[in-house]
MARSE-477665 format. One line per 8 residues: number of its first residue (from 1); their letters; for each residue x, y, z of N, C-alpha, C. Coordinates in steps of 0.05 Angstrom, whole numbers. Each point is the difference from the previous one (the first is absolute). Last residue first. Layout:
// residues N
NUM = A = X/Y/Z/X/Y/Z/X/Y/Z ~ ...
***
This chain:
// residues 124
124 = XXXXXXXX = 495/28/523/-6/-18/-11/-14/-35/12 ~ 11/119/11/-4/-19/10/-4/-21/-18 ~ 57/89/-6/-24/-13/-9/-2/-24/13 ~ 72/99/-7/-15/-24/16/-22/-13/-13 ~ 62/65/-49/-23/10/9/-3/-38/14 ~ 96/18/-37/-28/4/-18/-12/1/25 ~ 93/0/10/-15/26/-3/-34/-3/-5 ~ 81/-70/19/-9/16/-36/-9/22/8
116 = XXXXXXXX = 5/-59/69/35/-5/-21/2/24/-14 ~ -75/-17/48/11/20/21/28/-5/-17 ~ -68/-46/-41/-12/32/5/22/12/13 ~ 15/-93/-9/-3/3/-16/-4/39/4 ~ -23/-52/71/32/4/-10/4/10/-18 ~ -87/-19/19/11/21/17/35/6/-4 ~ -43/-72/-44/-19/26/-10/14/28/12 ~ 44/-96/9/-17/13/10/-7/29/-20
108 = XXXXXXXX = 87/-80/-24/-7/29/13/-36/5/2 ~ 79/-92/-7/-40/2/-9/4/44/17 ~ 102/-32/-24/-28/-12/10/-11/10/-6 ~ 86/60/8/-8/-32/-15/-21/-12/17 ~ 51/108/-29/-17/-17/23/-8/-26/-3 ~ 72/93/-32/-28/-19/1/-8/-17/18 ~ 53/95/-39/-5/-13/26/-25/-25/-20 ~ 30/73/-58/26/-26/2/-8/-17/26
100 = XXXXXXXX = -53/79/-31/14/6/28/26/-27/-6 ~ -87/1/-45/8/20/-12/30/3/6 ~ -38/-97/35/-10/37/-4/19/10/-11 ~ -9/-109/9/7/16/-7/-14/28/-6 ~ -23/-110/38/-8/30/-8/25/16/4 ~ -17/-106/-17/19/26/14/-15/16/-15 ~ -44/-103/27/10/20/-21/30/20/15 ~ 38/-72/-4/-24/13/-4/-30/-3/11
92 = XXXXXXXX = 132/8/-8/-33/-17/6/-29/14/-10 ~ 93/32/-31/6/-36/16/-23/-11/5 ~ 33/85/-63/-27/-4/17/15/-39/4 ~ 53/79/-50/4/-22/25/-23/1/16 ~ 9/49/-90/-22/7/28/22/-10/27 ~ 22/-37/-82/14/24/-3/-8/18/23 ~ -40/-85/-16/24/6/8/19/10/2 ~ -96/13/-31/3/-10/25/25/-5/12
84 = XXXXXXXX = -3/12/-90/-12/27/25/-3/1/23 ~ 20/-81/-67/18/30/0/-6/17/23 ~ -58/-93/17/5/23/-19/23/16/-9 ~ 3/-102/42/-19/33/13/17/14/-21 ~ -27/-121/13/22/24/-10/-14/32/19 ~ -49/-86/-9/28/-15/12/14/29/-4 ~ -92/-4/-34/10/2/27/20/-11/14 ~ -28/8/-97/-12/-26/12/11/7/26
76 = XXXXXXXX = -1/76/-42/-20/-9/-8/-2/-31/11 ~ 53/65/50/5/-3/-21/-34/-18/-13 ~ 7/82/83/9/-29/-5/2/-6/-38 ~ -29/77/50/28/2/0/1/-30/-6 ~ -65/81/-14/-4/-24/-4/35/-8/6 ~ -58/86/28/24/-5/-22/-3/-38/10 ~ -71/93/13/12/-25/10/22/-9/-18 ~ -65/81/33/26/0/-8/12/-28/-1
68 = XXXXXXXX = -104/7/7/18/12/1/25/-5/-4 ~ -82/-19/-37/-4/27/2/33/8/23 ~ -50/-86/-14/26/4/-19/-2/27/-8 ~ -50/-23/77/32/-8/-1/10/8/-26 ~ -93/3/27/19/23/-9/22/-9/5 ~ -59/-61/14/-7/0/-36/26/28/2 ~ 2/-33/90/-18/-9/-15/13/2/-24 ~ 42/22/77/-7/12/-13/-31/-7/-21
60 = XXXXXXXX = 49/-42/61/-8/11/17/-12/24/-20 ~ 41/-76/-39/-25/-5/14/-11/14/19 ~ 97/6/-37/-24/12/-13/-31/-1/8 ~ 68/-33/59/6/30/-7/-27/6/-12 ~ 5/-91/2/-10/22/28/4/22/-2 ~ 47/-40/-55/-22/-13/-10/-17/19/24 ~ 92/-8/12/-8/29/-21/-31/-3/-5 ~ 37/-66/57/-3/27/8/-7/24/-22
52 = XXXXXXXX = 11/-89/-23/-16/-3/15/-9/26/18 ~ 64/-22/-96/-7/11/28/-17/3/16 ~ 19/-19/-101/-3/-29/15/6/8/37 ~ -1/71/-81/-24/-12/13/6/-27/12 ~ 53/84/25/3/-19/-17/-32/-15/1 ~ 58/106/24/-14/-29/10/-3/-19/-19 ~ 13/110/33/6/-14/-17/2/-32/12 ~ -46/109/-2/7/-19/12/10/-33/-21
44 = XXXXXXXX = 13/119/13/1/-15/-18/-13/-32/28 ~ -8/120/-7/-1/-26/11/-4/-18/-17 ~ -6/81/-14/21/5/-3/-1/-34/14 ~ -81/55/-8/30/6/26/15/1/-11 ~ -81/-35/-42/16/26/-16/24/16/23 ~ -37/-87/12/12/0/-24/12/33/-2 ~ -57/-15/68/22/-8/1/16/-7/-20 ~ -81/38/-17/12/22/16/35/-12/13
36 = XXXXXXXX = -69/-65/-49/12/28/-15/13/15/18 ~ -42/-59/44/18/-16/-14/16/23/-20 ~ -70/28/44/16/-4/22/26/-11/-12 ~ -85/7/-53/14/30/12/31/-8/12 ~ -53/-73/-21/11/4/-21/18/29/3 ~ -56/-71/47/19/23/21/17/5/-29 ~ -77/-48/-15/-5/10/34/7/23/3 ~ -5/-26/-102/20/-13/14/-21/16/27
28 = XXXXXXXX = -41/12/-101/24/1/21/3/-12/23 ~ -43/-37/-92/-12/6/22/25/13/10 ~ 0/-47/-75/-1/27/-4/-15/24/24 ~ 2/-100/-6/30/10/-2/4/28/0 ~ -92/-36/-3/10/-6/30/29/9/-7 ~ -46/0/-75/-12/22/18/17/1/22 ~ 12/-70/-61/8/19/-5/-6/27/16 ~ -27/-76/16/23/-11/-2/14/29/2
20 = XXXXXXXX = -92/-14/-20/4/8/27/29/-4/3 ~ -24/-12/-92/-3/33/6/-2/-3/31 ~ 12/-87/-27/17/15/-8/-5/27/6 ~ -71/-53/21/21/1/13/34/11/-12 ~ -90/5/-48/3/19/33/21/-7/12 ~ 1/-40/-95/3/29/9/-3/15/28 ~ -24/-86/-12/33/-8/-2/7/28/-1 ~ -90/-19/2/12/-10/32/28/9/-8
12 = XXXXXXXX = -52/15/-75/-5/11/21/19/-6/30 ~ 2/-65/-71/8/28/-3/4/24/17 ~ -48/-83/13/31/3/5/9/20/-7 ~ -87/-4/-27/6/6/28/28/0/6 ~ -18/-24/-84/-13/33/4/18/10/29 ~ -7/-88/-28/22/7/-23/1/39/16 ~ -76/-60/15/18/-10/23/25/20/-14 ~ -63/15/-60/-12/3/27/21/-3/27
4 = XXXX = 6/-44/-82/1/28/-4/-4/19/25 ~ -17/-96/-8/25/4/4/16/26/-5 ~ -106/-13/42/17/-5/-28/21/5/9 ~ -72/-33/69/16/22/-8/17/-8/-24
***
């Protein structure tokens, strides 16, 4: 095989996987609905990424997590918390916050989640 040849193929290889890169992001989410509908409540959840629980949070979601209401409360090297967060007085996390000022702290269920908000039940 010519070095033109080999030159070709990588090519090839290096475009399919980029355009699958790109296909797969532009894929929607499981629970993208669900994630929307709680966003569009009025429901905030707020958390940090060096949180072992928020991490689970999202992981229940998959790929539609960042579909929902989330507020980032830690500082970039995670020693600190946001403005908002301490204007919030969020202490732990995650905390879910509704429409309602009522919230709720920890890993929330599919089913929790639905009966906070209003949105439509889903099995995750």
């Amino acid at each position: 095989m010519s070095k033109y040849t080999s030159w070709i193929i990588i090519g090839i290889a290096v475009v399919l996987i980029i355009g699958g890169i790109v296909w797969y992001g532009d894929q929607p989410g499981q629970y993208d609905q669900f994630a929307t509908c709680i966003k569009d409540s009025g429901a905030t959840f707020f958390g940090a990424f060096w949180c072992p629980h928020c991490q689970e949070q999202k992981s229940l979601f998959g790929k539609s997590w960042k579909k929902l209401p989330y507020v980032e409360c830690s500082t970039p090297d995670g020693q600190g918390q946001t403005e908002i967060c301490k204007t919030n007085n969020i202490e732990s996390y995650p905390t879910w916050q509704w429409k309602s000022g009522d919230r709720k702290t920890g890993v929330l269920t599919f089913d929790e989640l639905s009966q906070f908000t209003g949105c439509p039940a889903i099995k995750g």
